[in-house]
N, C-alpha and C positions, 0 to 999 in steps of 0.2 A: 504494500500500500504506500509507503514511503515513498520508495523509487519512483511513483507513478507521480507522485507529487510533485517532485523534484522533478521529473520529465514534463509536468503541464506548466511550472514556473518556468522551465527551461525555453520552453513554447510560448508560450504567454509574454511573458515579461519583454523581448526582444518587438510584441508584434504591437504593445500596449505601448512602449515607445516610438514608433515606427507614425501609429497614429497620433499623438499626440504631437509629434513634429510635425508632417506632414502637415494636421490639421491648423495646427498655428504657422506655417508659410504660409497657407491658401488663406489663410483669414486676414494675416499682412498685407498679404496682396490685393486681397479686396477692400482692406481699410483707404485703400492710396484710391480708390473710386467715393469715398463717405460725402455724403450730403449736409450731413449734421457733424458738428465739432466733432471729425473725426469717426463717428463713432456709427452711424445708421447708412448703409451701405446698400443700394439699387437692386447686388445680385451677394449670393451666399454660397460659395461652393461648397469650404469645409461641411454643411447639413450635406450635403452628395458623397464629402468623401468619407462624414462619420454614419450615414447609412450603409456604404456597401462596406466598408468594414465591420458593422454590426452582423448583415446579411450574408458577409463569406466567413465571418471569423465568431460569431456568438458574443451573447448581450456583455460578456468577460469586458468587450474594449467600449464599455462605455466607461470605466476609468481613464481609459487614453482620450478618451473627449474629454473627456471632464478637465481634465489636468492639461490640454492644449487649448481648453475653452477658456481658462482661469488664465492661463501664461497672456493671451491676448487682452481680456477683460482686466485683468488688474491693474496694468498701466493706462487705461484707458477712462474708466470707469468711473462714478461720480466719490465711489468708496468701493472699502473693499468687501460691506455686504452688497452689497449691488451687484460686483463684479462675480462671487459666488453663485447670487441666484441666477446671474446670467445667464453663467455659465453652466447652472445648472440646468435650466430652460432650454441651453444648446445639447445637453446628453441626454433630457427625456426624449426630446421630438424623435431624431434619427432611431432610436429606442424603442417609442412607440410606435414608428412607423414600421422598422420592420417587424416590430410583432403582428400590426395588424396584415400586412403582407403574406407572413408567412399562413397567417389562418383563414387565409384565402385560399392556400394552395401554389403562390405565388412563385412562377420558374426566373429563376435571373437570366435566360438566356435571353430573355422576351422576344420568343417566337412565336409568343400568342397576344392579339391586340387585348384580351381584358387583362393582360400583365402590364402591358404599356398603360393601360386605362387604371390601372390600379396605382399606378405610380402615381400618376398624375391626383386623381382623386383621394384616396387613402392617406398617401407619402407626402406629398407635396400641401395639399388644399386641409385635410384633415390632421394629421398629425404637428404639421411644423404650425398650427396655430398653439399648442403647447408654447413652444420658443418663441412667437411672435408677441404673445400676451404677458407671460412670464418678461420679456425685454421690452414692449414697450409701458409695462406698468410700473416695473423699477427707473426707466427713465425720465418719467413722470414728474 
């Protein structure tokens, strides 16, 4: 049981940083398009890159959001409870969304249009209003 432990940190830990870098470049980069002091941005990719990480790797790397969502939000942020719950409202959405994805039945190959239509609807429209509400109510 042990080993197996040590073999899922061994996994885990490399893929949980991997996201959480990743995630805080894409959101850098999106901050350099912000409308608002810095901070309210037109388009959001890191929600794209921390769904299909949730979606190929299990709900594990929502730590790695969370901790690239904070790295961004806390210099940012009006404080640094604001920049938690942000941050927190960026790891529920992708979270929720692929839960409800997957309890559709949902293939990521999207070779079928009610997979594409699920993105859209589900992922995008219903889930990221979590992060949308949760952010713009602490900016409030």
């Amino acid at each position: 049981m042990r080993g197996r432990n040590v073999s899922a940190i061994r996994t885990t830990l490399p893929r949980l940083v991997v996201v959480a870098v990743v995630y805080w470049l894409a959101a850098r980069a999106s901050l350099s398009l912000a409308l608002v002091h810095g901070q309210v941005t037109p388009i959001w990719p890191p929600t794209g890159i921390a769904l299909v990480a949730v979606l190929i790797f299990g709900r594990s790397m929502a730590l790695g959001i969370f901790v690239g969502a904070l790295a961004v939000n806390l210099p940012i942020g009006p404080t640094p409870i604001s920049a938690v719950l942000i941050a927190a409202g960026n790891t529920l959405a992708p979270v929720a969304a692929a839960e409800l994805l997957n309890r559709i039945g949902f293939r990521r190959e999207l070779d079928r249009l009610r997979d594409a239509a699920a993105i859209i609807v589900l992922a995008a429209l219903v889930a990221m209003t979590l992060s949308a509400t949760v952010g713009a109510s602490v900016l409030v």
